[in-house]
C-alpha positions as MATLAB code, in Angstrom:
seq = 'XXXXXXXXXXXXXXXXXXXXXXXXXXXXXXXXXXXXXXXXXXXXXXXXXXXXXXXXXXXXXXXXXXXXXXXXXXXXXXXXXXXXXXXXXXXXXXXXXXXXXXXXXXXXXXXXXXXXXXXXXXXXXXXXXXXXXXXXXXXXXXXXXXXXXXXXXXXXXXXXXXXXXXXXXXXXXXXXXXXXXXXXXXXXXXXXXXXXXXXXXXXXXXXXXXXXXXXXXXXXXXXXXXXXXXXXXXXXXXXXXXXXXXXXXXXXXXXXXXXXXXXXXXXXXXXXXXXXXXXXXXXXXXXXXXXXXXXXXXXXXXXXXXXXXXXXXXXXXXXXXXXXXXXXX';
ca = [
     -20.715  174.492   83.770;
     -17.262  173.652   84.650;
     -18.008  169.720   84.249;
     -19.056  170.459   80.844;
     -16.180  172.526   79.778;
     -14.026  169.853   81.270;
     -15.764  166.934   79.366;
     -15.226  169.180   76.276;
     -11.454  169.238   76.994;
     -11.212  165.989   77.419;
     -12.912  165.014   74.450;
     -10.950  167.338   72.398;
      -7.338  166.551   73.838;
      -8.547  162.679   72.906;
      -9.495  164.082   69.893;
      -6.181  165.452   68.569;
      -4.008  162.172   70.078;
      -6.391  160.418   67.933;
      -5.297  162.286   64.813;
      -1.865  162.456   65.904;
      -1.718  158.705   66.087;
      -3.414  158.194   62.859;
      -1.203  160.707   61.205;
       1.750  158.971   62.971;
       0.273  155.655   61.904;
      -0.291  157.044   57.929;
       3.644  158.320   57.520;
       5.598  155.196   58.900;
       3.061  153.146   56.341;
       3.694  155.576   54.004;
      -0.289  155.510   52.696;
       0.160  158.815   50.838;
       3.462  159.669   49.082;
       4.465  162.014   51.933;
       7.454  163.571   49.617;
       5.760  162.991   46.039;
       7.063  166.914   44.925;
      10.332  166.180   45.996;
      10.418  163.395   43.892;
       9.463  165.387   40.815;
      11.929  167.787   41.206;
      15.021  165.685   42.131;
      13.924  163.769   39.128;
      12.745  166.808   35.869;
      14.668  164.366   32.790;
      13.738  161.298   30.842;
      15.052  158.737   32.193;
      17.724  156.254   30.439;
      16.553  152.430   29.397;
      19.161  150.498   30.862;
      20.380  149.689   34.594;
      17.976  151.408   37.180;
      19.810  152.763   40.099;
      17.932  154.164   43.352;
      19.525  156.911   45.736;
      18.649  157.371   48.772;
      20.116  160.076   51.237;
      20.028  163.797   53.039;
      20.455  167.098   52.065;
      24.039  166.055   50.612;
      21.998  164.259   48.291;
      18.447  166.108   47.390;
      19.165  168.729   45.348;
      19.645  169.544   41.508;
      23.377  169.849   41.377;
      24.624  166.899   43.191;
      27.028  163.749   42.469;
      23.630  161.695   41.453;
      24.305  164.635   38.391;
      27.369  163.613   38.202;
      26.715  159.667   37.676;
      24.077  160.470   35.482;
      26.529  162.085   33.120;
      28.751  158.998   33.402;
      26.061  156.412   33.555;
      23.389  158.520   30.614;
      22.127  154.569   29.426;
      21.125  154.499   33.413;
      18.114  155.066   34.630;
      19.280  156.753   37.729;
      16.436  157.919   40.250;
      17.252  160.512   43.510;
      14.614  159.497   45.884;
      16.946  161.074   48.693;
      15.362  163.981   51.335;
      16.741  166.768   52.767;
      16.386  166.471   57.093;
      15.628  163.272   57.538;
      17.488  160.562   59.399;
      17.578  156.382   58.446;
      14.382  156.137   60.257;
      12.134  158.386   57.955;
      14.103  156.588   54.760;
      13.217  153.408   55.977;
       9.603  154.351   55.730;
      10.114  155.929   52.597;
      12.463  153.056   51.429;
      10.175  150.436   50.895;
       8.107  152.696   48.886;
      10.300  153.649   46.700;
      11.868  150.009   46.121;
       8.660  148.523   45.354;
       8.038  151.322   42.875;
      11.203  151.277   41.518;
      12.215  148.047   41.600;
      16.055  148.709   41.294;
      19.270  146.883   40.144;
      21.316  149.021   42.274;
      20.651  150.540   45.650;
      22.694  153.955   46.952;
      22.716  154.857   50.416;
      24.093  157.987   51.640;
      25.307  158.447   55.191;
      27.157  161.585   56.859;
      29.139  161.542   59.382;
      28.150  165.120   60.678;
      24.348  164.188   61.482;
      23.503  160.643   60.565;
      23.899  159.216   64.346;
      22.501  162.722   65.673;
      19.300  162.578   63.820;
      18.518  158.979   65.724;
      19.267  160.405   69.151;
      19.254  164.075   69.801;
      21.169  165.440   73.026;
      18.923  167.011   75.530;
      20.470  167.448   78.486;
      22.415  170.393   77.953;
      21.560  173.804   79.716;
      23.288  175.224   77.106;
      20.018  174.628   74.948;
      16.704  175.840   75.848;
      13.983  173.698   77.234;
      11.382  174.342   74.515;
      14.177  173.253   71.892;
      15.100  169.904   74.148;
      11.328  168.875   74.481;
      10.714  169.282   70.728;
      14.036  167.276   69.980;
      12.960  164.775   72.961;
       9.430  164.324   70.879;
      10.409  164.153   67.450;
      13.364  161.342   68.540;
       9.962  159.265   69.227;
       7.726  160.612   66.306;
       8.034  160.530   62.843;
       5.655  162.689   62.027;
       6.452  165.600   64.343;
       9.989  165.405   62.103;
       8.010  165.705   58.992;
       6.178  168.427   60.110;
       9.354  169.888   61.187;
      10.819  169.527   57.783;
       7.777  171.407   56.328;
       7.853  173.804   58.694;
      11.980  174.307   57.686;
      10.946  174.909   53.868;
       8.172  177.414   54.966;
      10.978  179.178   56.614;
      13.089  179.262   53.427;
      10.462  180.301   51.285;
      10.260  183.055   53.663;
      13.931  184.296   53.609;
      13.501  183.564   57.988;
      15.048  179.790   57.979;
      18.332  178.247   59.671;
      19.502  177.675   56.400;
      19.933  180.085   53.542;
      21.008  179.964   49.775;
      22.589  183.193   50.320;
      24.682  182.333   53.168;
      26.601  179.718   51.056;
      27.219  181.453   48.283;
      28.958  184.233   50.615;
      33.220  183.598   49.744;
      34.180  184.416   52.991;
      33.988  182.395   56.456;
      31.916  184.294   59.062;
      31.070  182.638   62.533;
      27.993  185.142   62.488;
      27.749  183.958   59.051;
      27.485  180.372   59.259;
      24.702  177.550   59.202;
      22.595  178.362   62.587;
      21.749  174.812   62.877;
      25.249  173.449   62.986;
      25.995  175.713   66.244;
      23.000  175.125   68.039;
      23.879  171.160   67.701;
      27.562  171.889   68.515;
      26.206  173.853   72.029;
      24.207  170.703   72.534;
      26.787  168.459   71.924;
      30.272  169.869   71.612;
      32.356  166.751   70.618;
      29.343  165.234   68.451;
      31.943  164.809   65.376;
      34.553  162.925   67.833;
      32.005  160.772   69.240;
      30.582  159.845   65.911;
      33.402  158.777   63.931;
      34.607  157.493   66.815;
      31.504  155.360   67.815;
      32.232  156.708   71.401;
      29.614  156.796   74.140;
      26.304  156.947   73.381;
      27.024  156.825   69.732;
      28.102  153.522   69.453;
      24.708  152.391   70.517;
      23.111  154.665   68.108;
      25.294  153.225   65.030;
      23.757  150.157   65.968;
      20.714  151.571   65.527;
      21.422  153.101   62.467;
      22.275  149.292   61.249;
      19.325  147.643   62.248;
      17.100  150.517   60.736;
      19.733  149.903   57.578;
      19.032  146.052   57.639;
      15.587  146.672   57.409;
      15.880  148.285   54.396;
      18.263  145.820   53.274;
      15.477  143.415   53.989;
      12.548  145.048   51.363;
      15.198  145.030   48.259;
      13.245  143.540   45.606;
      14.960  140.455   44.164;
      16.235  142.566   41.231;
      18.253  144.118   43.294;
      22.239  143.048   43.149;
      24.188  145.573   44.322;
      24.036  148.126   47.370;
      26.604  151.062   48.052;
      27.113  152.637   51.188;
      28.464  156.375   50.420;
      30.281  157.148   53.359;
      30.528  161.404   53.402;
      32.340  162.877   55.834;
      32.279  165.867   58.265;
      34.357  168.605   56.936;
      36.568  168.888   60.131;
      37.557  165.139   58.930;
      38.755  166.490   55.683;
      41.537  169.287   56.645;
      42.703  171.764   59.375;
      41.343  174.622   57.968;
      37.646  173.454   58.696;
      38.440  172.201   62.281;
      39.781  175.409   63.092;
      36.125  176.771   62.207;
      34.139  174.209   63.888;
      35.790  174.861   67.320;
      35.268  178.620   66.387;
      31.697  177.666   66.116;
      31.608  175.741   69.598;
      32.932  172.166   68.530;
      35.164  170.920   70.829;
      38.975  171.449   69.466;
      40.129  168.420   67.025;
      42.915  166.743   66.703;
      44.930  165.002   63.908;
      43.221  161.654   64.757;
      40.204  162.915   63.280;
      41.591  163.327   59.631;
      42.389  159.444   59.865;
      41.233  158.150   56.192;
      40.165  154.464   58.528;
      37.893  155.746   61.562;
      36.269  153.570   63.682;
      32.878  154.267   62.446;
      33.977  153.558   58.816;
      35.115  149.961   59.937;
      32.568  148.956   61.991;
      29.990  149.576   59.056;
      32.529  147.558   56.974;
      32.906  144.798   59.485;
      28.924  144.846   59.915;
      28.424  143.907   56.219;
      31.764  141.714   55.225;
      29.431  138.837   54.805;
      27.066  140.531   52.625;
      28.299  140.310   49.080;
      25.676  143.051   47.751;
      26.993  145.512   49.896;
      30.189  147.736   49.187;
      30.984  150.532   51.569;
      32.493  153.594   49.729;
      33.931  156.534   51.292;
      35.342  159.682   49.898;
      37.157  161.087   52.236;
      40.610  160.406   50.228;
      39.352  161.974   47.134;
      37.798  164.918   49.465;
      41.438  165.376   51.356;
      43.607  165.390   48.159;
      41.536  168.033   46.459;
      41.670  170.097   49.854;
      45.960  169.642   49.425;
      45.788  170.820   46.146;
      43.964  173.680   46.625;
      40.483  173.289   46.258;
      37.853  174.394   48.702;
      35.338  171.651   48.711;
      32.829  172.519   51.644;
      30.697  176.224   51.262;
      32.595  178.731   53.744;
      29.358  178.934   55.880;
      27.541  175.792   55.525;
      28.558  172.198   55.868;
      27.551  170.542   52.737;
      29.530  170.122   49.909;
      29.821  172.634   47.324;
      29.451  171.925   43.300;
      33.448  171.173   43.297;
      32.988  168.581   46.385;
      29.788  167.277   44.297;
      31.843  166.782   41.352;
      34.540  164.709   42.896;
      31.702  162.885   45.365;
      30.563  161.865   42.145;
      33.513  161.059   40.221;
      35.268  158.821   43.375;
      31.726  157.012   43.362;
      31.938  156.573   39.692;
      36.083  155.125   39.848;
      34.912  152.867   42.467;
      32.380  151.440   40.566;
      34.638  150.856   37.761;
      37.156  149.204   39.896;
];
């Protein structure tokens, strides 16, 4: 009796890394359009007949109101696609990417990076106490699997539906900044990793290993543009405690570790070494906003949501119109 019921656990337990694998297998091939309804809805209007421009990015990116609104308004002869995804790091998009090129089949390529989570997403820190050990295992797994991040992702929308998520629409349209208030998911990453934002844009550490994985994922893509494709930005976005006081005040509220005036520096390591990786490519320009984000900020303008660290529409807006000026220029 116990033989059998062993036999059946074993053939089960192979049963489910078989699936796993094949699953596994299936998303970084891509063999079903994994994020088909986000592509629908990032994308509801006819499209223009005239130079076809692909966007790919996070969060900052997928959604109805952002600065891909703002270049279609600019650009409406364009035919400007937002193939971006909210929660996923370079190495999901560069699954997705060569997809999404070959369908496409652009003249202009758009990649958005953040400096807040970009690095993070391809190496999660699990060897803080201050984090508990279901929550390191899962981040340990999904740094290996790509699936177990989609999944993830799914399970994060579920959540939202539900009104029980990390993330809420409510929260960020609340006017006033509340550390009980604010995105869940930004303080459990600052307990894990206090000075994540210093070691980022300052390609300290560990980081500066990870950037260089970010580039060889980013190469990759690089390497499936179709031959109609001419012209690649890098959209730099930064971390709001690179932008002004106010927000690094918050963020050490929240658990970062305290900044200093180094961090608003418009050049930052990080920003130069992606610069320096690509000065030979002529395709590629490397864009950042950060100068367009800190003079609105002087003047006045709030352009982060009080309790969440994406842009709101006012940061959008001028995401969008520094992309557009550069491109003119």
């Amino acid at each position: 009796m116990v033989k059998r019921w062993l036999k059946k656990g074993a053939y089960l337990l192979w049963l489910i890394i078989m699936v796993i694998g094949l699953l596994e297998i299936a998303y970084r091939y891509q063999w079903v359009d994994f994020y088909h309804t986000e592509r629908v809805l990032l994308n509801p209007k006819p499209h223009g007949k005239g130079m076809k421009i692909l966007v790919l990015g996070d969060s900052f990116t997928a959604n109805t109101d952002s600065y891909v609104d703002v270049l279609r308004d600019s650009m409406p002869e364009a035919d400007v696609r937002n193939a971006a995804l909210p929660g996923v790091g370079i190495r999901e998009m560069s699954a997705v990417a060569a997809r999404r090129l070959q369908e496409f089949q652009p003249d202009v390529l758009i990649y958005q990076f953040y400096t807040g989570n970009d690095l993070w997403d391809i190496r999660k820190t699990t060897s803080s106490v201050q984090i508990p050990l279901w929550r390191n295992l899962d981040w340990k797994a999904t740094d290996y699997s790509l699936f177990l991040r989609y999944l993830n992702y799914k399970s994060g929308q579920l959540k939202a539906v539900a009104g029980v998520g990390l993330d809420t629409l409510q929260w960020r349209q609340e006017p006033v900044f509340a550390v009980d208030r604010y995105n869940a998911r930004e303080k459990i990453i600052f307990r894990a990793e206090p000075d994540l934002i210093q070691n980022t844009i300052g390609l300290m550490g560990k980081r500066a290993s990870d950037f260089a994985c970010w580039t060889q994922k980013m190469d990759e893509i690089l390497s499936n543009l179709p031959s109609t494709t001419n012209k690649v930005i890098l959209l730099v976005i930064p971390h709001c405690a690179q932008v002004a006081p106010k927000y690094q005040e918050r963020m050490a509220m929240l658990g970062a570790k305290p900044f200093g005036s180094s961090e608003l520096d418009l050049d930052f390591p990080l920003l130069n070494a992606m610069k320096q990786h690509y000065r030979n490519d002529n395709r590629v320009q490397v864009i950042s906003v950060l100068p367009a984000l800190q003079q609105a900020e002087a003047a006045g303008s709030a352009v982060y949501y009080e309790n969440d660290p994406h842009l709101n529409k006012a940061g959008q807006e001028i995401c969008g119109k520094a992309l557009w000026k550069a491109w003119e220029d």
